[in-house]
C-alpha positions in Angstrom: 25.4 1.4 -10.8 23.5 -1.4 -8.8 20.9 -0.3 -6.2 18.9 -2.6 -3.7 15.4 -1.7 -4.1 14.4 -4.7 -2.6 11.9 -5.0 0.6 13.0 -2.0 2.6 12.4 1.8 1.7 10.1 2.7 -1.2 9.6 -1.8 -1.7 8.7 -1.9 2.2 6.0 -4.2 2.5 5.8 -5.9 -1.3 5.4 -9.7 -1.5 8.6 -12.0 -2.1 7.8 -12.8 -6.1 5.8 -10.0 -6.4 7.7 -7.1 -6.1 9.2 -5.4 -8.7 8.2 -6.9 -11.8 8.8 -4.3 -14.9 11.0 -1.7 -16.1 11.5 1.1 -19.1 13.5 4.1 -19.9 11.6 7.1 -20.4 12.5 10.1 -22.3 10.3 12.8 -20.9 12.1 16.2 -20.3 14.1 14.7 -17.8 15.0 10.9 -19.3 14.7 8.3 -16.6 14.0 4.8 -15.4 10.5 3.5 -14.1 9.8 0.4 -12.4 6.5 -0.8 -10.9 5.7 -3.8 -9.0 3.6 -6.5 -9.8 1.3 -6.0 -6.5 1.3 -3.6 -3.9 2.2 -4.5 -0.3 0.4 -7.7 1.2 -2.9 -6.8 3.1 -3.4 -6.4 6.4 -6.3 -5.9 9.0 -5.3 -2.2 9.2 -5.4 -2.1 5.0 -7.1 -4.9 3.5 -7.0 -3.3 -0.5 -2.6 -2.6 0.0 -2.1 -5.1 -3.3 -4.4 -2.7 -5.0 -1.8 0.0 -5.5 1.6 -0.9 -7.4 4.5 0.7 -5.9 6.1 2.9 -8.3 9.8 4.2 -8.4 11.5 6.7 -10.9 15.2 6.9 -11.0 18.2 8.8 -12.5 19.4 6.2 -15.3 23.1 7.3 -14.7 23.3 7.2 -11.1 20.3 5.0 -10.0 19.0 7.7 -7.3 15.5 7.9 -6.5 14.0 10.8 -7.9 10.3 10.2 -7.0 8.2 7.5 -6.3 4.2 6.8 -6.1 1.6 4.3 -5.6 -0.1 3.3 -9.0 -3.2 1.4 -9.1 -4.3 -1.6 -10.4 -7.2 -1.5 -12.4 -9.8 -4.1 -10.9 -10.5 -7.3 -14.0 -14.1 -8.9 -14.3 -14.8 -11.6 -12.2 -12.8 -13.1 -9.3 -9.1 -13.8 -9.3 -5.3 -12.4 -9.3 -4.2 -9.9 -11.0 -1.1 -7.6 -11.0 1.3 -5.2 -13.7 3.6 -7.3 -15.5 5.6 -5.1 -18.3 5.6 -1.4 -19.1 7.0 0.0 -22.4 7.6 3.3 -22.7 6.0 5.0 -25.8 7.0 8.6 -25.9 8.2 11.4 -23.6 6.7 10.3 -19.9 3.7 8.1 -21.4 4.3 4.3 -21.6 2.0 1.7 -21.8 1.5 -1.1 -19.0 0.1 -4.8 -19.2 -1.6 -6.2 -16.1 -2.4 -9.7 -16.4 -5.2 -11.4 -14.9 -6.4 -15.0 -14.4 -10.3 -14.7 -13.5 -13.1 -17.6 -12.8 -14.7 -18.2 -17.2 -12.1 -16.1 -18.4 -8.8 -18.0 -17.9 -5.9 -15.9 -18.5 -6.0 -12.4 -19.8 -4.2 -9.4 -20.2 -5.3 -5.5 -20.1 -3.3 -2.9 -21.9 -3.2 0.8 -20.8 -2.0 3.9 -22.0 -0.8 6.0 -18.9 0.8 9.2 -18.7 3.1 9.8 -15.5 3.4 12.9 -14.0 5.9 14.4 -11.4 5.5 16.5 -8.5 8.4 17.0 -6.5 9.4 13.5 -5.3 5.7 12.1 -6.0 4.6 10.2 -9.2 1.0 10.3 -10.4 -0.4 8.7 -13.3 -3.6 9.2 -15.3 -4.8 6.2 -17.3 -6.5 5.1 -20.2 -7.4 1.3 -20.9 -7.2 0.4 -24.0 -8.5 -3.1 -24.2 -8.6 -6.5 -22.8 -6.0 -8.9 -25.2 -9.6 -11.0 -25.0 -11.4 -8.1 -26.5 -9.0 -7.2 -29.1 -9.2 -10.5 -30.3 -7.0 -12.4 -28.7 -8.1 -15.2 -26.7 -6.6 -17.7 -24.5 -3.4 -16.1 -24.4 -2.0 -17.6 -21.5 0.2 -16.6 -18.8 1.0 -12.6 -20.4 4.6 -12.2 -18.9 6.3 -9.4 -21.4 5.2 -6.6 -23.9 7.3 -5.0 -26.4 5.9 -2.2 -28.5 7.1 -1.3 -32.5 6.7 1.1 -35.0 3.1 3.3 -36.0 1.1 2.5 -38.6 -0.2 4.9 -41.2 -3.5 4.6 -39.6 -2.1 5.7 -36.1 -2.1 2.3 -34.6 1.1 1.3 -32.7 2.4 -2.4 -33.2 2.1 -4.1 -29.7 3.6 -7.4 -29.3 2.6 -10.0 -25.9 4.4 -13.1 -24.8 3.3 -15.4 -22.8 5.3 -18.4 -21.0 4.6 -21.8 -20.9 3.7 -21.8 -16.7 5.7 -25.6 -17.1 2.2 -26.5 -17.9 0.6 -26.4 -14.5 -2.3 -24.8 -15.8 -3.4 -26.4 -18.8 -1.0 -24.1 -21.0 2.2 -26.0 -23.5 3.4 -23.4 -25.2 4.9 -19.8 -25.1 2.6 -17.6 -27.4 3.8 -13.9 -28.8 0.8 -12.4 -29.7 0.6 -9.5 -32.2 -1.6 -6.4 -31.9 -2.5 -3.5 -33.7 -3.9 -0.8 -30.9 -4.9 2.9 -31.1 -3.3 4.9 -28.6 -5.0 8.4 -28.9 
């Protein structure tokens, strides 16, 4: 299948290179495709906080039919500067985690990993998250420009292997390499 989720419909509203930025298969009870934007729609006078809340679409993985959709909301980083959902990976059943990458004034460029567990009701999504860290607090630091998240196998301990890569932004911002950074994070 091939289905224009572009800038009409459920991506009404969501900015040209912002829009939909991530997907995983989930394999909940019903096994499915979820894709989020990287911003919400661009604010307006009417609805100044829009880019606050991701859009969020669920859809059949054999058909490519909407099942449900949902806002989901980005979680606010320290300090002052853009931020937005760049990769989810889905985990287990309809729990996934999500990356939202941020570039803030004495930071520089950081990344926040979630746990979140979707929920459906009817055609609305809803989701209940749990941050697990900053890549700055769990020891990574200047990661650059986060772009893509893969996540591996468990541990013995209960930690999940969590793997970030970051692109090289052509160098426009200091940064001349791509870095793949390796974590070990507890997901419970």
């Amino acid at each position: 299948f091939q289905n224009d989720f572009g800038f009409s419909g459920v991506g009404a509203g969501l900015q040209r290179n912002k829009g939909w930025e991530s997907i995983t298969v989930l394999s909940g009870e019903r096994p499915s495709l979820l894709a989020i934007s990287e911003l919400g729609p661009a604010p307006t006078p009417e609805n100044p906080k829009s880019f606050w809340k991701s859009r969020a679409i669920l859809l059949d993985p054999t058909t490519g039919e909407l099942i449900a959709s949902g806002d989901y909301r980005i979680s606010r980083p320290p300090g002052l500067g853009p931020t937005g959902i760049v990769e989810i990976a889905a985990i287990e059943g309809d729990r996934f985690l999500a990356l939202q990458r941020s570039l803030t004034v004495g930071r520089g460029y950081d990344g926040t990993i979630e746990l979140v567990e979707m929920s459906i009701d009817g055609d609305t999504l809803s989701f209940k998250k749990m941050r697990l860290g900053s890549l700055q607090d769990l020891g990574a630091h200047d990661v650059g420009n986060v772009e893509a998240m893969a996540v591996g196998g468990t541990n013995h301990d209960g930690t999940q292997h969590v793997f970030v890569l970051s692109d090289d932004n052509r160098g426009r911002d200091g940064q001349h390499s791509t870095r793949i950074v390796a974590l070990d994070v507890q997901r419970e």
